[in-house]
N, C-alpha and C positions, 0 to 999 in steps of 0.2 A: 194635536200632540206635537210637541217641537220636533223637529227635525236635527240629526245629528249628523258628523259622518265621520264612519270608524277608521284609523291607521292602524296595523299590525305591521310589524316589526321583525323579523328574524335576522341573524347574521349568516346562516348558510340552510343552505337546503337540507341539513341534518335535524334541525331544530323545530321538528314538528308537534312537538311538545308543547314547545315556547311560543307557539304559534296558537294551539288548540288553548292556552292558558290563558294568554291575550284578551281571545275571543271571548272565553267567557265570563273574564272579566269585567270586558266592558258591555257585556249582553247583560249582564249582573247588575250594574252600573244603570245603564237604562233602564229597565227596569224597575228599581229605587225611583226612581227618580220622575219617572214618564215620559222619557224620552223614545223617540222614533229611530231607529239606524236607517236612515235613507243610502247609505251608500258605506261599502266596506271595502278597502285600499291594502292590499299585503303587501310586503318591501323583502325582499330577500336579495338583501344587500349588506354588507358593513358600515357604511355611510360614514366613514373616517376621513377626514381629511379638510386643509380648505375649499375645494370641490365639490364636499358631500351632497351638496342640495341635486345639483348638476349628476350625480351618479346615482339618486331614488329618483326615479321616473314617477313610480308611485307616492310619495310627498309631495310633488309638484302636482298630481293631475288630485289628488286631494284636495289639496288646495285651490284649488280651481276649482274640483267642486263645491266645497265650504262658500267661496264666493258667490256661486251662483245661486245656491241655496240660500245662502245668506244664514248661513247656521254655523257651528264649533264644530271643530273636530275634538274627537276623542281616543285619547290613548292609555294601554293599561297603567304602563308609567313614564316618568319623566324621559329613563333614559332610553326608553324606545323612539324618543326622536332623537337625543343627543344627552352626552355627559359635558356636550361646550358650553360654556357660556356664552362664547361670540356666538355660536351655529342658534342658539336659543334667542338670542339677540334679533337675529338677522329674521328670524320663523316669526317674532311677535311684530316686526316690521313690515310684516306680509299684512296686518290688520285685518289676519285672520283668527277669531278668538280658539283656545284650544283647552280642554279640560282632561287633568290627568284624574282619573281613577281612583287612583291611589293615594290622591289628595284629597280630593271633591270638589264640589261646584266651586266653593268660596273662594281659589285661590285667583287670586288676580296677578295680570302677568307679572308687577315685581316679586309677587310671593314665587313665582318659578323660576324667577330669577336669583331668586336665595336659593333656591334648590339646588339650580343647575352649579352655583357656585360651592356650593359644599359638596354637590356631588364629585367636582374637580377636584378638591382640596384634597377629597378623601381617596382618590383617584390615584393621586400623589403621595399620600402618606403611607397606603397601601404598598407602595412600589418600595418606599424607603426603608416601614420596615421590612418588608421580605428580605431586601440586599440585605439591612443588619444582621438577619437572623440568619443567610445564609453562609455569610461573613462569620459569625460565631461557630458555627458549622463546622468551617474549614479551619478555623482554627482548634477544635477542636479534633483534628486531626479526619472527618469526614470528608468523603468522597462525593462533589457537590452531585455528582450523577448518578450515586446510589439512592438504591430503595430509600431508604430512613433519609436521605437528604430530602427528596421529593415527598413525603409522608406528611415532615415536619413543614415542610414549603405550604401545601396543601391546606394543613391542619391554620394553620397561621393566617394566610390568604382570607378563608371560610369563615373564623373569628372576625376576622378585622371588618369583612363583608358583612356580616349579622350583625355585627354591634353598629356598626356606624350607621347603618340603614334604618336602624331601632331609634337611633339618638337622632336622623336623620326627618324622622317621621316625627317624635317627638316636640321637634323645633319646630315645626311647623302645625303644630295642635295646639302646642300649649296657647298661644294669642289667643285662639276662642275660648278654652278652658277659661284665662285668665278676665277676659270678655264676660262668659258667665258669671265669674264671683263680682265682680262689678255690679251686674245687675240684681244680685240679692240670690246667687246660690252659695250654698256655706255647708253643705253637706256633699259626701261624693254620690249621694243617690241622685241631687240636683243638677249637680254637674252634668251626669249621665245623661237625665233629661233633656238636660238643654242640649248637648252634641246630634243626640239621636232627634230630639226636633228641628235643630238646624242642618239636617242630614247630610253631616260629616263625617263617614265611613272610617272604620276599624281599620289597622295595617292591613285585614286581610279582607277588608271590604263588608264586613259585617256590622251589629247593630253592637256599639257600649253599654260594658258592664262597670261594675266598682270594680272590681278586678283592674280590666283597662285602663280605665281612669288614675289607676293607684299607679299601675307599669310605667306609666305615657309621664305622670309627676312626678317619679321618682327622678326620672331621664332628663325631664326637663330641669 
């Protein structure tokens, strides 16, 4: 059985949640798959900055072990190591291989690297609109510190999170989809087949429907 070895992620010691979700994701993940978790890594750190490698103790001794092992590491998603492109850059320089979850096997490091760059973008455009929206806000004669400012902040943020992540996921399926029809699928029950035979996981890690397939093309 191949040998893996797992990173988990949180940003503070509150997030035990985000920690237990992790895990079973990529216990999920293995599973699928027939993988071994030889070694399991927690990080409870924010990992921000140019620094960040230097302040997870846990990413580096992972890393070390993946080398030793001579196996991947695995993580539930991307941006549990990083939303940087440079900090992504610098982790596949380690020529240590890494498998997101969330992705599946087939992504190769420049596919993470499209990732990690839309992940940025979105990172960004997040932040732009918020300011716009709070912006209309105040002008609208609200109080940026009231309830109803914070509601609509909230509410906005959550959208922008959910949609982009959707289309996020999308850009990165459709190539196999499109793969598929190449090869002589021309129905979405085909389609289906072939994702779930080349065991590339649902957003939420599970097996493709027509449903799915219909979601994921719409997006893309």
């Amino acid at each position: 059985m191949t040998k893996i070895v797992s990173y988990i992620r949180v940003s503070t010691n509150k997030q035990s949640i985000g920690l237990d979700a992790q895990r079973y994701a990529i216990a999920a993940f293995a599973t699928q798959h027939g993988l071994e978790i030889a070694q399991e890594f927690i990080e409870k750190e924010s990992g921000k900055g140019s620094d960040a490698l230097a302040r997870r103790p846990q990413l580096a001794a992972a890393l070390a072990a993946a080398k030793k092992l001579k196996c991947s590491i695995v993580v539930a998603k991307l941006d549990r190591l990083s939303r940087n492109v440079n900090f992504i850059s610098g982790l596949m320089d380690a020529k240590v291989p890494f498998i997101v979850a969330a992705i599946g096997v087939a992504a190769d490091p420049f596919m993470l690297h499209i990732y990690a760059a839309l992940a940025e973008q979105e990172r960004t455009m997040i932040s732009q609109r918020t300011s716009a929206a709070l912006q209309r806000l105040k002008a609208d004669g609200v109080q940026l510190g009231s309830p109803r400012a914070k509601l609509a902040k909230a509410r906005l943020v959550a959208a922008d999170v959910v949609g982009a992540e959707a289309d996020r996921f999308a850009a990165g399926v459709m190539p196999f989809i499109k793969q598929a029809q190449k090869a002589g699928a021309v129905t979405q029950q085909q389609i289906v087949d072939a994702l779930n035979a080349r065991g590339i996981p649902t957003a939420r890690g599970g097996a493709w429907t027509r449903a799915s397939v219909v979601n994921v093309m719409a997006r893309g």
